[in-house]
Backbone bond lengths (Angstrom), bond angles and torsions (degrees), N, CA, C in turn:
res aa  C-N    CA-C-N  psi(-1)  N-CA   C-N-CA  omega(-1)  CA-C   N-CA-C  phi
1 X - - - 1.465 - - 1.535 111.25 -
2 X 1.452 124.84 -39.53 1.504 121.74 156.15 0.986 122.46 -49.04
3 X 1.217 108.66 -47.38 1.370 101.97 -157.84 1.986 118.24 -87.37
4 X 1.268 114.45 9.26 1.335 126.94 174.61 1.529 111.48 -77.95
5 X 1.192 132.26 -55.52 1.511 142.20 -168.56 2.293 81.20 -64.60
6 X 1.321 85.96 -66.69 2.170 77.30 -178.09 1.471 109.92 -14.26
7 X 1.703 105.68 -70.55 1.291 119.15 -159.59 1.721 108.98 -59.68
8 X 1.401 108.73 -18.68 1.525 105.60 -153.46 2.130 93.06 -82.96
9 X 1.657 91.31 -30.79 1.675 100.74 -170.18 1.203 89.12 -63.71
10 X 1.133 127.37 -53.15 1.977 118.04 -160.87 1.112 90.99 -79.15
11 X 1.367 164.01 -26.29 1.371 125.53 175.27 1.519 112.96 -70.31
12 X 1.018 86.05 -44.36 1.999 83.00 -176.02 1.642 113.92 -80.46
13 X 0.760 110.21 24.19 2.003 137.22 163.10 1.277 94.37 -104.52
14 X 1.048 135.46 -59.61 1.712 123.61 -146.55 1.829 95.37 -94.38
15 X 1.476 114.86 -35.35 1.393 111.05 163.24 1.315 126.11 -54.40
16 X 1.610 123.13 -43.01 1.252 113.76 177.40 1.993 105.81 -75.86
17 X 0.982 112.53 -25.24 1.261 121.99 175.71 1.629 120.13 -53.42
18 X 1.415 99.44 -31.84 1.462 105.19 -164.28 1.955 85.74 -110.29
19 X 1.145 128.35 -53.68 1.837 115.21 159.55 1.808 100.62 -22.14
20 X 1.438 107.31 -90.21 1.239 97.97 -173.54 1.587 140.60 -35.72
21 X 1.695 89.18 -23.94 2.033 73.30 -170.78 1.855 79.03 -100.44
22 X 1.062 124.40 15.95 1.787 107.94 159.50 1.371 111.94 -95.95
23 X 1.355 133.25 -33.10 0.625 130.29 162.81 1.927 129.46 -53.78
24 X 1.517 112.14 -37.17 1.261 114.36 137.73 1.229 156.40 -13.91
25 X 1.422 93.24 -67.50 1.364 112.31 -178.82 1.701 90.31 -86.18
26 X 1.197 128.50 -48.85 1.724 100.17 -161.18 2.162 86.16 -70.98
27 X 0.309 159.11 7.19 1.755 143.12 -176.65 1.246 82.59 -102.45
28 X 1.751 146.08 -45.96 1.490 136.88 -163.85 1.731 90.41 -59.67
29 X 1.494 109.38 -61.76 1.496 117.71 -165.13 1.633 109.88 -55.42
30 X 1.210 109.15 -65.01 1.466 120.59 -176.33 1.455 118.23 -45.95
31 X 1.326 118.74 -59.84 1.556 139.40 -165.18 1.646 119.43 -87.02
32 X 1.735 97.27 -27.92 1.401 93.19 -170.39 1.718 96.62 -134.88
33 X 0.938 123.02 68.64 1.282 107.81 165.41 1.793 111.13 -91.26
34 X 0.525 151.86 -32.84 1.334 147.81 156.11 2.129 120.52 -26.32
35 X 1.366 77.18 -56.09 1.980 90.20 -172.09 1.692 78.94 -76.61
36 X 1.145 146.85 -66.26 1.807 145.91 -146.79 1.685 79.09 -57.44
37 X 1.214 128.97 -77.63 1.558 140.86 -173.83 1.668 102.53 -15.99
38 X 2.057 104.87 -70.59 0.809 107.35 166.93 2.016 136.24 -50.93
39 X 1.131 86.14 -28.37 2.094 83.40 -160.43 2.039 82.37 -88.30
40 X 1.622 141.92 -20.92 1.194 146.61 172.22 1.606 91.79 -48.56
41 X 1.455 112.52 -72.95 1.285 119.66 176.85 1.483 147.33 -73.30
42 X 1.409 93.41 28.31 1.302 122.04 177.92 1.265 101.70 -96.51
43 X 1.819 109.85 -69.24 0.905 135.69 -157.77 1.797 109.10 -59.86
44 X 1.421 97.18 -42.90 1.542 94.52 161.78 1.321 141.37 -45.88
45 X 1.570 87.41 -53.59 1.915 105.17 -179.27 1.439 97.07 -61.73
46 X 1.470 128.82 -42.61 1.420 125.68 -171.60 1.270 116.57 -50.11
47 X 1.696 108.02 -50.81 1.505 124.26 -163.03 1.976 92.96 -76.33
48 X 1.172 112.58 -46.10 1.626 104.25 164.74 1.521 134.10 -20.97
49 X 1.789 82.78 -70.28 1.257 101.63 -175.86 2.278 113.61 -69.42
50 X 0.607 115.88 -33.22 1.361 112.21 146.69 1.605 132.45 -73.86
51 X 0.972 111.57 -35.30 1.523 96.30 156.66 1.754 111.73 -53.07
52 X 1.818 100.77 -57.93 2.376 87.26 164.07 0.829 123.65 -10.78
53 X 1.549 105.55 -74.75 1.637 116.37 -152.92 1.198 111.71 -88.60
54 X 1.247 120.48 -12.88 1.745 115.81 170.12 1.887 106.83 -85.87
């Protein structure tokens, strides 16, 4: 009998949890493809440029 109301809070935690990071990602996809393009190709040149110098 405790332990039901527990279970009911973590689902609807992990639901809004999992809404939000979808909601995320379509605004990353939708809104910003340009800057994602950009910060992809950041991240490359970065990881490049240390692979160089190491």
């Amino acid at each position: 009998m405790c332990r039901a109301p527990e279970r009911r809070v973590r689902d609807r935690a992990s639901a809004t949890r999992r809404s939000f990071l979808v909601l995320l990602l379509v605004l990353a996809i939708g809104l910003f493809p340009p800057l994602s393009v950009n910060a992809g190709s950041w991240v490359v040149a970065s990881a490049y440029r240390e692979d160089k110098v190491t």
